[in-house]
C-alpha positions as CSV (number, residue, x, y, z in Angstrom):
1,X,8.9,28.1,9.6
2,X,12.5,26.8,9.4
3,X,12.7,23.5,6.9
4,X,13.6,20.2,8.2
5,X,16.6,20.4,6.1
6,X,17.9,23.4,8.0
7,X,17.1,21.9,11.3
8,X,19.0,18.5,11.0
9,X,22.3,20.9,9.4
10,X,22.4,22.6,12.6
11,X,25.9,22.0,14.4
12,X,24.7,20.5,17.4
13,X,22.7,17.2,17.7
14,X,19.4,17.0,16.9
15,X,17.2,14.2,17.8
16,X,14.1,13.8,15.5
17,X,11.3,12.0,17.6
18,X,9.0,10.7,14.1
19,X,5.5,9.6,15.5
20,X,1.5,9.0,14.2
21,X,-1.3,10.3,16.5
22,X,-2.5,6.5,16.9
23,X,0.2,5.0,18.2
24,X,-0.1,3.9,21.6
25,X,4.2,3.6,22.7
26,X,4.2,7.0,20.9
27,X,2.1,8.6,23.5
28,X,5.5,7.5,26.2
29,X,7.8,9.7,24.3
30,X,7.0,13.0,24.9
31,X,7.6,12.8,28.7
32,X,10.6,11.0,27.9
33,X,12.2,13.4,25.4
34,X,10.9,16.4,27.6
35,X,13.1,14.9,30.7
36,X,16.0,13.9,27.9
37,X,15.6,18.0,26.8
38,X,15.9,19.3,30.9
39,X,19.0,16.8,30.8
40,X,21.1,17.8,27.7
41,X,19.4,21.8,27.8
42,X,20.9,23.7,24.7
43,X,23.4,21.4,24.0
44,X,21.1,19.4,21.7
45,X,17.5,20.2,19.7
46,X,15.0,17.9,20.3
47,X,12.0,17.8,17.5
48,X,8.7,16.0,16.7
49,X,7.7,14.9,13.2
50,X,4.3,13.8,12.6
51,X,4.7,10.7,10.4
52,X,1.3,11.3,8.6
53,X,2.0,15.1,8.0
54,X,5.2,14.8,6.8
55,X,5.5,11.4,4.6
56,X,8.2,13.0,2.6
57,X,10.7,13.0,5.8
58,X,9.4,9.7,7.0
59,X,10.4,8.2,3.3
60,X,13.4,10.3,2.9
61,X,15.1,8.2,6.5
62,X,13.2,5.2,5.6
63,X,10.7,5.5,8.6
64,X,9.2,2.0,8.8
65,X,7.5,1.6,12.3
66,X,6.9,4.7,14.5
67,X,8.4,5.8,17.4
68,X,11.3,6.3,15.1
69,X,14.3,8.5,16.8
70,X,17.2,9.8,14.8
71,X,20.0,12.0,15.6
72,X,21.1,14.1,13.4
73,X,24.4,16.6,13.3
74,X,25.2,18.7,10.4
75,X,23.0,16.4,8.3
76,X,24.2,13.1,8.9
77,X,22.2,10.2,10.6
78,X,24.5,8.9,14.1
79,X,21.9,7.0,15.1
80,X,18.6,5.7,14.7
81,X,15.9,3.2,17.0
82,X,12.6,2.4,16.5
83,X,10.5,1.8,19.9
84,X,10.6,3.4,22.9
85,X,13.9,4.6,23.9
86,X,14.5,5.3,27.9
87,X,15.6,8.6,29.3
88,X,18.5,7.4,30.1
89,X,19.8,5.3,26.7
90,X,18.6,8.4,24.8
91,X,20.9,11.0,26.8
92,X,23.5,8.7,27.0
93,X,23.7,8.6,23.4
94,X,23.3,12.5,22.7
95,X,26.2,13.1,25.1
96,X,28.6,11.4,23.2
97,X,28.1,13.0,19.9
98,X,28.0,16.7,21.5
């Protein structure tokens, strides 16, 4: 299994989707991120973190509330929202840091 570390270092954007099992906006986000994904293909990863399963990444970014979204490139945060972010908002703002 590739670390989280590895992941986030990759050269092209990757947007970290942090969510719990019990929480109800979290349940929007996967149809969301799957349409954001068929919108930006390859030129971005798109990833889900469990928030319970994976404290240590939820403390590391500071992960108060949950949906969290982060972007990522080569290790650095761009960007990060908690709440629901629309299809549209969220591939805007992968476009311009491809």
């Amino acid at each position: 299994m590739t670390k989280f570390s590895e992941i986030i270092n990759s050269e092209k954007p990757v947007l970290v989707d942090f969510f719990a099992e019990w929480c109800g906006p979290c349940k929007m986000m996967p149809s969301i991120l799957s349409t954001v994904k068929s919108n930006v293909g390859d030129k971005a990863t798109i990833i889900k973190i469990d928030v319970d399963k994976n404290p240590e990444a939820a403390n590391a970014y500071k992960v108060q509330g949950v949906p969290t979204l982060i972007l990522f490139k080569k290790g650095e945060v761009l960007w990060k929202q908690s709440g629901v972010v629309q299809v549209n908002e969220l591939t805007q703002i992968i476009n311009q840091y491809l």
